[in-house]
C-alpha positions in Angstrom: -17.3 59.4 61.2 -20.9 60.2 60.5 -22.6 63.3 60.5 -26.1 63.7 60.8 -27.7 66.1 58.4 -31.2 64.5 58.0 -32.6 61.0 59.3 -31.2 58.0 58.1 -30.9 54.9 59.8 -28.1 53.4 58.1 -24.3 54.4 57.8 -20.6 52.5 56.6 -19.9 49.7 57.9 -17.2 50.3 60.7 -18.1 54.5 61.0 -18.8 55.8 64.5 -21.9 58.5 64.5 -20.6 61.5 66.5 -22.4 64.9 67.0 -20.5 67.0 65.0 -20.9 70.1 67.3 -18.8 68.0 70.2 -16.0 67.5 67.6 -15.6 71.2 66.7 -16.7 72.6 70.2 -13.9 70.5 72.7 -11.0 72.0 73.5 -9.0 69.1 72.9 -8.9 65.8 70.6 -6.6 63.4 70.3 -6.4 61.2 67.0 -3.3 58.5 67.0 -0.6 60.3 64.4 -0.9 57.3 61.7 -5.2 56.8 62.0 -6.7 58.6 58.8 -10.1 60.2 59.2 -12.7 60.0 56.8 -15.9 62.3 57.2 -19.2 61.9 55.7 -22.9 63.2 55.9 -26.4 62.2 54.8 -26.2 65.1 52.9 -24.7 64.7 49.1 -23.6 68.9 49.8 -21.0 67.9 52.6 -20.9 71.2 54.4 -21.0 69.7 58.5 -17.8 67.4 57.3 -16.2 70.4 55.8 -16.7 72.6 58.9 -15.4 69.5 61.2 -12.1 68.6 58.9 -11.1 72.1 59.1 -11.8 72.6 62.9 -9.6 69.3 63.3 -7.1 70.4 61.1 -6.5 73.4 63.2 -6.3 71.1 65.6 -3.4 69.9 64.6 -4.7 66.6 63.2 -3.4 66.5 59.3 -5.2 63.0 58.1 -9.2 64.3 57.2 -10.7 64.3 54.3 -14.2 64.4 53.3 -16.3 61.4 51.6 -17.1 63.4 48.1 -21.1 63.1 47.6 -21.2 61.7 51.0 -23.5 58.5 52.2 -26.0 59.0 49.0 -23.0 59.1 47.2 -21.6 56.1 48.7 -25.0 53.7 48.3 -25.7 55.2 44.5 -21.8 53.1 43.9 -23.2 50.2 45.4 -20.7 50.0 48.7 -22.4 48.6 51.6 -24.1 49.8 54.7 -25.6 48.8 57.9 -28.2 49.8 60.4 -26.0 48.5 63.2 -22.9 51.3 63.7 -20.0 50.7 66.4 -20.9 52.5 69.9 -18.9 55.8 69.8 -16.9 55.7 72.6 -16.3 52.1 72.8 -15.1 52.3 68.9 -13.2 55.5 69.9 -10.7 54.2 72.4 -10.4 51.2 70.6 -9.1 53.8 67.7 -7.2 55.6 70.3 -9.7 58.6 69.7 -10.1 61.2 72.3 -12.0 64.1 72.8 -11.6 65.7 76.0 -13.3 68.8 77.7 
């Protein structure tokens, strides 16, 4: 999952771009038991994915961890990235993601 700290128009190939504030705000998410989350942000500091894992984790949903350095981090190694990231919701269920009101 993306999280939007400054304006980029590129992310990991495969990573849904979510408003951060719906993920920690809903009263309920559901994450399939065996799916592992990854967080990351535009920002190399990481603070919106730490605030998100640990709002998930009280959640109840064990499998988050944060992208260390986040997407600088991630282009400075050389990994690839694309301008074209999956639709949300459409990428959701197909992950059997849920976040309900």
């Amino acid at each position: 999952l993306n999280f939007e700290d400054g304006v980029t128009s590129v992310g990991i190939p495969g990573a849904i771009r979510i408003d951060p504030i719906r993920l920690r705000s809903r009263s309920k998410v559901v994450i399939p038991r065996e799916l592992e989350i990854i967080l990351y942000c535009s920002s190399v500091r990481e603070i919106t994915s730490a605030r998100v894992a640990l709002a998930l984790r009280r959640k109840g949903i064990p499998k988050v961890w944060i992208l260390e350095g986040g997407l600088k981090a991630w282009i400075k190694e050389g990994y690839p990235v694309t301008p074209n990231l999956s639709d949300p919701k459409e990428r959701a269920v197909s992950l059997g993601i849920q976040v309900l009101d």
